[in-house]
LOKOL-34231 format. One record per residue (C-alpha): x, y, z; residue in three letters. Coordinates in steps of 0.02 Angstrom, whole numbers. Layout:
N
[pt [X Y Z] ALA] ...
This chain:
387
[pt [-9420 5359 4015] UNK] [pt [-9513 5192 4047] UNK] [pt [-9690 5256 4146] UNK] [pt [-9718 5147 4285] UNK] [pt [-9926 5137 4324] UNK] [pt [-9984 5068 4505] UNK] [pt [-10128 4977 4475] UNK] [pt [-10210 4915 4634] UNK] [pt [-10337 4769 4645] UNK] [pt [-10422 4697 4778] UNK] [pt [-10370 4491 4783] UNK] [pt [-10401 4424 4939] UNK] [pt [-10333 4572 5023] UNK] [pt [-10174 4593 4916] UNK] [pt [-10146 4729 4819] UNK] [pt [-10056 4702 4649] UNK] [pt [-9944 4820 4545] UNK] [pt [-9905 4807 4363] UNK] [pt [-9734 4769 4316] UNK] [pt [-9644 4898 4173] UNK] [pt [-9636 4797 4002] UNK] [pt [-9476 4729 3948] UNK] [pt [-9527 4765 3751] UNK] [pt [-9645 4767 3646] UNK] [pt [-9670 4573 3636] UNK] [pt [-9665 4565 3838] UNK] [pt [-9829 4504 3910] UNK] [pt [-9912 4476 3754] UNK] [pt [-10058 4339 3761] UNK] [pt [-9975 4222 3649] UNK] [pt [-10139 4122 3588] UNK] [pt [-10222 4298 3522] UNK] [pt [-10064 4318 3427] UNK] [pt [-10024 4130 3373] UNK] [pt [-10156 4149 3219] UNK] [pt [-10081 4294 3159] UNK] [pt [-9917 4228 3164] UNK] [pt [-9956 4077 3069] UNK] [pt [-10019 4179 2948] UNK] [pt [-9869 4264 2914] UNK] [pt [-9776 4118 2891] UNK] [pt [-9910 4042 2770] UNK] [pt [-9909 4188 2669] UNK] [pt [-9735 4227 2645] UNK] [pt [-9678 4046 2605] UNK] [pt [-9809 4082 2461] UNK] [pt [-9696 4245 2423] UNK] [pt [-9553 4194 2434] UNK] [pt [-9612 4046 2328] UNK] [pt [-9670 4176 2204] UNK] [pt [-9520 4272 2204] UNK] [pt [-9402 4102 2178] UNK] [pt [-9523 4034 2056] UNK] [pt [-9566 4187 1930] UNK] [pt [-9470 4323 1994] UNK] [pt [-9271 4248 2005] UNK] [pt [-9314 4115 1862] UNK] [pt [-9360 4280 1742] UNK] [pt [-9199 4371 1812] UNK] [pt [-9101 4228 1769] UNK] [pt [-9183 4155 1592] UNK] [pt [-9240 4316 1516] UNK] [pt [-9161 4477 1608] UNK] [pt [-9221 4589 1693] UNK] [pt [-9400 4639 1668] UNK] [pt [-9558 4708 1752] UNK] [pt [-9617 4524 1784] UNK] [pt [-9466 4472 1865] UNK] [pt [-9460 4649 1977] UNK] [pt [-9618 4627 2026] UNK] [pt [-9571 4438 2082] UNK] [pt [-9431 4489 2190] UNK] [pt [-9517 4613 2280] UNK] [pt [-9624 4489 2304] UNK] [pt [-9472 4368 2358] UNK] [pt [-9430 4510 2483] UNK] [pt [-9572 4541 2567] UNK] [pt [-9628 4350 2581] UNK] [pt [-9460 4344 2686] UNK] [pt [-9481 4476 2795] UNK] [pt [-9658 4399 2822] UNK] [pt [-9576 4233 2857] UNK] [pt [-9432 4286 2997] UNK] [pt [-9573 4395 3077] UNK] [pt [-9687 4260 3086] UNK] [pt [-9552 4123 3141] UNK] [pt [-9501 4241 3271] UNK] [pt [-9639 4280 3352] UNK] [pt [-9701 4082 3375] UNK] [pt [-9524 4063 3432] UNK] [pt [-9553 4187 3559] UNK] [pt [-9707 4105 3631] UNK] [pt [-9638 3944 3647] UNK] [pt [-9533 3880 3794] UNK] [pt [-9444 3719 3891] UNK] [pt [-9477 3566 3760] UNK] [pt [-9589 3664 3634] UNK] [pt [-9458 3762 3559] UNK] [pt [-9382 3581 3520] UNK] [pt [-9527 3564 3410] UNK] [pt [-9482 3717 3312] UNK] [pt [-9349 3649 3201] UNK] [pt [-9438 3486 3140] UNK] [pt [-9583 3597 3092] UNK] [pt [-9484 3710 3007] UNK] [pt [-9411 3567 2926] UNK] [pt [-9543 3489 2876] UNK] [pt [-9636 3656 2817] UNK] [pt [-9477 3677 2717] UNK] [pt [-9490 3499 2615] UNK] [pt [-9658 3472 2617] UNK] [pt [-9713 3651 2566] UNK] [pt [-9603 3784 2512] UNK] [pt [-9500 3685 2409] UNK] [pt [-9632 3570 2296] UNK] [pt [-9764 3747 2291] UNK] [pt [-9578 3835 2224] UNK] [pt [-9553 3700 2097] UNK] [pt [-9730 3697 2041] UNK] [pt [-9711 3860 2023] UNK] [pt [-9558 3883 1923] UNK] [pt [-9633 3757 1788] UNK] [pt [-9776 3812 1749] UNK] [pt [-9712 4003 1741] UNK] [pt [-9586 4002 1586] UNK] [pt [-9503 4169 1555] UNK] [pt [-9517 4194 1383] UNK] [pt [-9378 4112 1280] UNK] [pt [-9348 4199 1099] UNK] [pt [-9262 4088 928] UNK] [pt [-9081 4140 894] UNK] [pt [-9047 4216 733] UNK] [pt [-8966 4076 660] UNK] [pt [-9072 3970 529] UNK] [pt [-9016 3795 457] UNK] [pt [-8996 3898 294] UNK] [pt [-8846 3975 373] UNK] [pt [-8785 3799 397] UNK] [pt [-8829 3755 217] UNK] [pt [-8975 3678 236] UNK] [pt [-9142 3743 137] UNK] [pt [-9288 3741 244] UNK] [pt [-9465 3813 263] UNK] [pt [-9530 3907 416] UNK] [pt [-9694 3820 458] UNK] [pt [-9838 3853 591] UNK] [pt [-9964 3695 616] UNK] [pt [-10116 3680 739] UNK] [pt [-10137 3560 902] UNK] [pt [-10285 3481 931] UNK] [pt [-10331 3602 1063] UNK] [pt [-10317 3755 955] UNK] [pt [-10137 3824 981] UNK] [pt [-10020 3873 845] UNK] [pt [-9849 3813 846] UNK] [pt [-9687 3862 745] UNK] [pt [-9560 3754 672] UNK] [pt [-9408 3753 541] UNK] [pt [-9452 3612 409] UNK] [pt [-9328 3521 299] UNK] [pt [-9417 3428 177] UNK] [pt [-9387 3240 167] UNK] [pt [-9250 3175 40] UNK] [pt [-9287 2989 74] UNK] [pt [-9439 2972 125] UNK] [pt [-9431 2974 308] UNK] [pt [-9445 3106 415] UNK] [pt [-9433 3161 619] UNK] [pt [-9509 3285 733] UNK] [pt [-9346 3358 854] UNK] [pt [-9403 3412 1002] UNK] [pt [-9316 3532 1121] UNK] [pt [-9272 3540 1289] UNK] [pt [-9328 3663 1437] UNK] [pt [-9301 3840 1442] UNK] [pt [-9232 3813 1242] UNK] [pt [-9299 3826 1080] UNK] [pt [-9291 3752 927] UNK] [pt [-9131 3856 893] UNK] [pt [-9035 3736 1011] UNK] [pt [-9073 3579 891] UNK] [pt [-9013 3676 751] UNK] [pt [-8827 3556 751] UNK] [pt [-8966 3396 747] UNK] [pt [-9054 3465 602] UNK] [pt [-8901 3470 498] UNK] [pt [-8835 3299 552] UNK] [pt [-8995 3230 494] UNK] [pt [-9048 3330 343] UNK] [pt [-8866 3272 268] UNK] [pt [-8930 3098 275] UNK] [pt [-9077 3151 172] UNK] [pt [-9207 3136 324] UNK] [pt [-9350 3287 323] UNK] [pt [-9331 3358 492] UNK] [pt [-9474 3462 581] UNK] [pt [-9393 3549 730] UNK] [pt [-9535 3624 829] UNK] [pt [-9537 3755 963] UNK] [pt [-9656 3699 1102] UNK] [pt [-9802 3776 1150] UNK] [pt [-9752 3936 1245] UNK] [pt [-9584 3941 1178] UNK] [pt [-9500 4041 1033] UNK] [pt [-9628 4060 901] UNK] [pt [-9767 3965 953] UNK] [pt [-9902 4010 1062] UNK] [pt [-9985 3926 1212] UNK] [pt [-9934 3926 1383] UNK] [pt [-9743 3845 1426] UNK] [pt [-9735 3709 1554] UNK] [pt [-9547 3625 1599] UNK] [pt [-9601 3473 1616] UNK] [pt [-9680 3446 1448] UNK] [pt [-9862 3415 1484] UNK] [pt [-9929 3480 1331] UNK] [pt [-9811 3368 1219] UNK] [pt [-9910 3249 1181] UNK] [pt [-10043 3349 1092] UNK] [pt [-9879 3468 1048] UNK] [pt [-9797 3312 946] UNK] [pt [-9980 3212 902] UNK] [pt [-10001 3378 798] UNK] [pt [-9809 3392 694] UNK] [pt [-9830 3198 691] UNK] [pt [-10005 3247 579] UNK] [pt [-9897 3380 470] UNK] [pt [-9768 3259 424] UNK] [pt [-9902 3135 378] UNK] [pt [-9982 3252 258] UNK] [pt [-9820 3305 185] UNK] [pt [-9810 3231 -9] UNK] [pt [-9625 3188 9] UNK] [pt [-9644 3046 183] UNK] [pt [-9708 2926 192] UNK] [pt [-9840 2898 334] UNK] [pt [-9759 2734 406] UNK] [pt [-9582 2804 420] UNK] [pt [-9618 2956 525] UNK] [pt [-9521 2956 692] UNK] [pt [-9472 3079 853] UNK] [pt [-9311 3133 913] UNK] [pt [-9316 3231 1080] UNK] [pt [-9193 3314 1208] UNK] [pt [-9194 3323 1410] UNK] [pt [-9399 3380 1422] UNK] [pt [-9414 3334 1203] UNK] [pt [-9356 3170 1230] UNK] [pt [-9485 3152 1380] UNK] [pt [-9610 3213 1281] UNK] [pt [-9560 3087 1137] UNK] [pt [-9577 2937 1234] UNK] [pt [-9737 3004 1294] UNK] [pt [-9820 3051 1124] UNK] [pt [-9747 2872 1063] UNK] [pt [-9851 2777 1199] UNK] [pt [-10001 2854 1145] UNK] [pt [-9997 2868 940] UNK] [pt [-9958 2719 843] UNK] [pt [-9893 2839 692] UNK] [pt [-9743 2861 794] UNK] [pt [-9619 2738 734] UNK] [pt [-9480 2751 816] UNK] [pt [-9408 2869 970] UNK] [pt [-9237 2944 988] UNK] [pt [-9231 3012 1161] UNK] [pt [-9078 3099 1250] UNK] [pt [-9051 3159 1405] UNK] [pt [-9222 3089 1497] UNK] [pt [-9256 3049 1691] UNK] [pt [-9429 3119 1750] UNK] [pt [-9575 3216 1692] UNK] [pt [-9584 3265 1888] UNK] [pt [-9720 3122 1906] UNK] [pt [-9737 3009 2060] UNK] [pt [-9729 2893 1933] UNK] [pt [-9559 2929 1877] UNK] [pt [-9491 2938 2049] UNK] [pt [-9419 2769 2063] UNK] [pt [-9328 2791 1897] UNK] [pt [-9195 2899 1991] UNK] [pt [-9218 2884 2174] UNK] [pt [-9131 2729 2246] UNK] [pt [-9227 2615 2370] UNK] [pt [-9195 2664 2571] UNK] [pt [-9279 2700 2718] UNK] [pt [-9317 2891 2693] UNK] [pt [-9385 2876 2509] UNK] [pt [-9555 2904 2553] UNK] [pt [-9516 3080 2604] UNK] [pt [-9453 3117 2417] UNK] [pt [-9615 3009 2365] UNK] [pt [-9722 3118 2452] UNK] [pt [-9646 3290 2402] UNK] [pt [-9646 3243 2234] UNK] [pt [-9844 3192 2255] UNK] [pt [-9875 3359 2320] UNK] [pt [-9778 3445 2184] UNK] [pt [-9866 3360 2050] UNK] [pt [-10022 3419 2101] UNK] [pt [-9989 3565 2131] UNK] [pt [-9908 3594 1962] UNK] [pt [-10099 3516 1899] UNK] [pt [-10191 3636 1996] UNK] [pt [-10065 3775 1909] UNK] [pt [-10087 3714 1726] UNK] [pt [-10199 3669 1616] UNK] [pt [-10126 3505 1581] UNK] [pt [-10137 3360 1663] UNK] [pt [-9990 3252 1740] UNK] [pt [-9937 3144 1598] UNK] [pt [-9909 2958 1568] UNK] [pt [-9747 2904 1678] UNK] [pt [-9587 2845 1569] UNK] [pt [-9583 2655 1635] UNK] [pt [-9758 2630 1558] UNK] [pt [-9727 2748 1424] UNK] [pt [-9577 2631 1364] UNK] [pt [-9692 2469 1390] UNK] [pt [-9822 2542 1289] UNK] [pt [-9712 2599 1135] UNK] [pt [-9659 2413 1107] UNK] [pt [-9630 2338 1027] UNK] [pt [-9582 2481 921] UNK] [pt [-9390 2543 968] UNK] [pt [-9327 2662 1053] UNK] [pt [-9139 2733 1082] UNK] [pt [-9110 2821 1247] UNK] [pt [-8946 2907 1251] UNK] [pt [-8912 2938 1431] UNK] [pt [-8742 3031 1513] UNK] [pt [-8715 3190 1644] UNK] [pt [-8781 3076 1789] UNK] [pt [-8746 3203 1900] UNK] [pt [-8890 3283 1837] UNK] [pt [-9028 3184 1876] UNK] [pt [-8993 3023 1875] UNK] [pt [-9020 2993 1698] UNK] [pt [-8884 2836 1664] UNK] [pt [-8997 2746 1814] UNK] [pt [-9151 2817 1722] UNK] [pt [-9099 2729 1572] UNK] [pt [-9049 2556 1622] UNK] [pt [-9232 2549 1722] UNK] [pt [-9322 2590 1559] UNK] [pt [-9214 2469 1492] UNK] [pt [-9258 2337 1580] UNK] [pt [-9446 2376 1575] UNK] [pt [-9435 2346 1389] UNK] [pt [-9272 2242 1368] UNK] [pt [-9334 2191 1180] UNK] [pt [-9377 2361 1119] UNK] [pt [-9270 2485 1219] UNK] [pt [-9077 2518 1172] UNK] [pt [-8977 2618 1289] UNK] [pt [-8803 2715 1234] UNK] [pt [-8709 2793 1375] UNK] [pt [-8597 2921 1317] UNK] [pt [-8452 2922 1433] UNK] [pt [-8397 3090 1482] UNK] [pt [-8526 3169 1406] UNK] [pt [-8637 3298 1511] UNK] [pt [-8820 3338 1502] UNK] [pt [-8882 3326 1327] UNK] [pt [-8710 3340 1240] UNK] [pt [-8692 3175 1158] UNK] [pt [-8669 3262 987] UNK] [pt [-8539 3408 1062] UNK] [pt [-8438 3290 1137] UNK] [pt [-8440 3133 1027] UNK] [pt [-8498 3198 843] UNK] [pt [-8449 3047 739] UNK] [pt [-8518 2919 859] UNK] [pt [-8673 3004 886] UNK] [pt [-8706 3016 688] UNK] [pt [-8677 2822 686] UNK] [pt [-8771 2784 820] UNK] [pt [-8914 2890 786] UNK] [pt [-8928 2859 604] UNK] [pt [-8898 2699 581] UNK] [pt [-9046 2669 723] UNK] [pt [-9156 2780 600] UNK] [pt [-9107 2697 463] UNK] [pt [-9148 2536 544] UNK] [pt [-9308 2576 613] UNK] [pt [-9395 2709 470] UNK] [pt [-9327 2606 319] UNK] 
């Protein structure tokens, strides 16, 4: 039973009576609540970025853990916060303001739960373990190493000690290890080359904090370019990097920034999530300013979330390394643009950069898909360049 109170007021010689509420939300002062509201939707995009960022990307990489519960609860109740918020702003609005609502949604959407979600998810890597395979199960003797960075972090590596006098650091990709290089280890080690395949910082063995995009990888490969160097068996001047997806990124990085490095193989590469990379993928048109700017505000958001610092972009990374050379192996365009990636690089360094585009060939998988030519191609380039 709704109780109906008579509430009379003297106004001008009117009296006035108080009309039953409709609901809860009926009659509310809408600029009290507004505030409030806003809140709600501030803090549960943050959830809900959270959730997406540590809690589903744990789930998914590493299983099911306390970490990744605790993130979707957190996913959960950043949604709730968001639909209560949204609905109570929609509420308040009416005629041509509630036109206003789905631009701002949209905008809130691309502009800030998407890049804080991103930033999120790379600089929160669930941990990542090495397989159980070794190269000696391949045939291939090795050592199991651990070296120091220049900033004091300890990372873990498989080394096959150099036959000929040359060697390469292999980096790894994201969410991998240095358990996924194990079928480049053996390609190279049977032409004699000493191979150190790291696990970067965070990942498998080695300590430090993880970070997708590779931040850390130049002071990740300055530091296995330094172990090489000191090995009796290589020769200081023939000491190069191969890297894949985020290791080839870091590779070309490293490279631009440590004359040692005498060559780069990188496959698979297309941004280190810099504004500075953005035009290596994105093509030219009206709207590209909105992917310029989310990208800006991911980057530094990503800075503000790790300790590292937004690295060198590729384009200059490329244009530094020369005139040293460098073989990009580029295919799976669908993910990420990386065959446009390639041919921009390319031209940035036309005397210095060689590009190979694997036809058919999906993310990385130059070597699954096309073993023979991707033994040719990449040793005789090593051969080439080390010798």
């Amino acid at each position: 039973m709704i109780m109906v109170t008579q509430v009379a007021s003297q106004n001008n010689g009117r009296t006035t009576t108080a009309k039953p509420t409709d609901g809860p939300l009926q009659g509310v002062r809408w600029p009290v609540r507004r505030p409030t509201a806003w809140l709600a939707v501030v803090l549960g995009i943050v959830g809900v970025a959270l959730g997406l960022g540590v809690g589903a990307r744990h789930l998914q990489v590493a299983g099911m853990s306390l970490t990744a519960a605790v993130g979707l609860v957190g996913l959960a109740v950043g949604l709730v916060a968001t639909v209560a918020g949204a609905t109570v702003l929609l509420r308040g609005m009416h005629g041509w303001r509630r036109w206003w609502a789905l631009p701002v949604g949209l905008l809130l959407l691309w502009f800030v739960a998407v890049p804080l979600t991103t930033a999120v998810m790379v600089t929160n890597v669930p941990p990542i373990e090495v397989h159980s395979q070794t190269p000696a199960d391949r045939g291939v003797a090795y050592e199991d190493v651990t070296f120091m960075t220049a900033d004091g972090v300890r990372l873990s590596a498989w080394y096959v000690p150099s036959r000929n006098g040359a060697a390469v650091v292999l980096r790894h990709g994201a969410t991998s290890t240095r358990s996924d290089t194990l079928d480049v280890v053996v390609v190279l080690a049977g032409h004699g080359y000493g191979v150190l395949a790291t696990d970067a910082r965070g990942h498998g063995g080695s300590g430090g904090v993880a970070m997708d995009w590779g931040w850390f990888g130049d002071l990740d490969t300055a530091a296995a370019v330094t172990f090489l160097s000191q090995r009796p068996e290589v020769h200081a001047d023939r000491v190069g990097v191969v890297g894949l997806s985020m290791g080839g990124e870091e590779a070309l990085g490293a490279a631009a920034a440590d004359p040692r490095i005498r060559a780069v193989v990188a496959e698979g590469v297309s941004s280190r999530g810099t504004v500075a990379d953005d035009d290596l993928v994105l093509p030219d048109h009206p709207g590209r300013w909105m992917n310029v700017a989310q990208t800006w505000i991911q980057q530094h958001l990503a800075d503000l979330l790790a300790d590292a610092s937004a690295p060198t972009g590729l384009r200059p990374a490329v244009v530094a390394v020369a005139p040293r050379p460098v073989l990009l192996i580029v295919g799976g365009d669908a993910l990420g643009g990386e065959v446009t990636a390639g041919r921009r690089l390319q031209a940035a360094a036309p005397d210095s950069v060689e590009v190979w585009e694997v036809a058919g060939a999906p993310h990385i998988g130059g070597l699954a898909t096309h073993p023979q030519q991707w033994e040719t191609r990449v040793v005789g380039f090593l051969d080439r360049a080390l010798q």
